[in-house]
Structures are given as structure tokens and as C-alpha cells.
N, C-alpha and C positions, 0 to 999 in steps of 0.2 A: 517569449516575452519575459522579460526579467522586473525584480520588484522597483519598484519605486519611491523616491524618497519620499516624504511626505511636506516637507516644508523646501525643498529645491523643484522636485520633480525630476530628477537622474536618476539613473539606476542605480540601485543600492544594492549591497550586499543581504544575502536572506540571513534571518537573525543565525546566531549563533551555534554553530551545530548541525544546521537546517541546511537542507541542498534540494535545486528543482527534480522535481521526478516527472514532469509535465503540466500539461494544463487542465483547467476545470472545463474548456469548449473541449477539449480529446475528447475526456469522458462523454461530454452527451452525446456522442456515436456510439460507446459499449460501454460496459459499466465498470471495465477495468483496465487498467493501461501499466509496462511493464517497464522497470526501468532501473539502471547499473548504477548505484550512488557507491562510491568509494572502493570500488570492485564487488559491490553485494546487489545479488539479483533481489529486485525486492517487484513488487505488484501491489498497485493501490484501488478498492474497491468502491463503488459510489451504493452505499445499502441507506436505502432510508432515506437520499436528501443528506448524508455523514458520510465523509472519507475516512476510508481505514486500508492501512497500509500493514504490510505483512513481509515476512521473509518469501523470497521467488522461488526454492525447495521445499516439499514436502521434508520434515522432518523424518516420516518414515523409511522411503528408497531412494528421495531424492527426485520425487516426481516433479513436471514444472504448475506450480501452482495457477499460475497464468490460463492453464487450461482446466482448472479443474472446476466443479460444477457449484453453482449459489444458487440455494435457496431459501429464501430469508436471511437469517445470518450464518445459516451454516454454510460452510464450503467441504466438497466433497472432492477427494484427489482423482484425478482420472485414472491413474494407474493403479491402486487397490482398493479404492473408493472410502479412505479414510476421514472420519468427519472430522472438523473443527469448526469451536466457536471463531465467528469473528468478531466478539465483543470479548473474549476472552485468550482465544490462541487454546483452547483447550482442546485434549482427542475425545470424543464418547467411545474409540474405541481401545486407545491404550494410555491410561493415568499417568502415564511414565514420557508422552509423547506431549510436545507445546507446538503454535507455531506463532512463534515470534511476531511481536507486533510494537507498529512504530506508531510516534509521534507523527501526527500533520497539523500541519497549519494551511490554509489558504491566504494569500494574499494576492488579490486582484483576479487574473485569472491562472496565476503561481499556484500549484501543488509544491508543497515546501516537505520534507520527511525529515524527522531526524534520526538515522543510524547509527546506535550507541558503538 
């Protein structure tokens, strides 16, 4: 489903910078959904009723975040079980490790991301 103008009703372009990663009906079957914007694996999470979108690698071996474990806001990588904020991208277990996190917007039932 693509966005919609708001004073034609055609589809519109998503604002600027912003590309679909999927829909907000995907998520209510899991709470994360996985998706290629610009050649970048990114994965968008549903915590709390708020989308947060993240880079689709672990920063540390390259694990696929897709799979790795949420609890609250932490996400945990399957493959070394590295934690990260997902309100921040931060490691609790290496200061030196982030994981990247985007912009979203929702419009309609658009998941919109924007990858710098």
C-alpha cells in the first residue's frame, strides 16, 4: 500500500529521504519485520505501541538482527548474545559498539524509514 495524498487522494511519494520498509498490519503478526531500503538490511521493531528501526547486522560479527532476542527494549544478538539499547543503539557490553538506528514515520498503514 503506498502513501496517499492528502488533498487528491493518489499516491504520493513518502516524504523526503523516507522509503517503505513495510506495513503497520505485517507487524501485528510479529513484532519485527525485515527489509532492503537502499541496499541496507535494516529490521523495524514494534516495542511499546513505537516503531524503531535499526540496522539488519549486528555491529559486532555481523549477526542478523532479525533474529536476535527482545526484551523490553533490549535486543539481544543470537549469535554472541550482545545487548543493545533500542531507544539508544547502545552495547552494555562493548562502549565502543552502536547499533544504528533510524528514523520512522507511519503513515496510514506505510512504515516509512529514513536511511542516512
Amino acid at each position: 500500500m503506498s502513501t496517499l495524498d492528502r488533498d487528491t487522494g493518489a499516491a504520493a511519494s513518502p516524504p523526503t529521504g523516507f522509503h517503505r520498509a513495510g506495513s503497520v498490519s505485517a507487524l501485528s503478526v510479529s513484532d519485527r519485520l525485515s527489509a532492503s531500503i537502499g541496499g541496507r538490511s535494516v529490521v523495524v521493531f514494534k516495542i511499546d505501541g513505537k516503531f524503531v528501526a535499526t540496522q539488519g547486522r549486528c555491529p559486532h560479527l555481523g549477526g542478523p538482527i532479525c533474529d536476535a532476542d527482545v526484551q523490553g527494549d533490549t535486543l539481544s544478538c543470537a549469535w554472541h548474545g550482545y545487548n543493545f539499547s533500542l531507544q539508544t543503539g547502545a552495547c552494555e557490553d562493548d562502549p565502543d559498539l552502536t547499533l544504528e538506528r533510524y528514523e520512522v514515520r507511519v503513515e496510514g498503514d506505510d512504515i516509512l524509514v529514513k536511511v542516512a
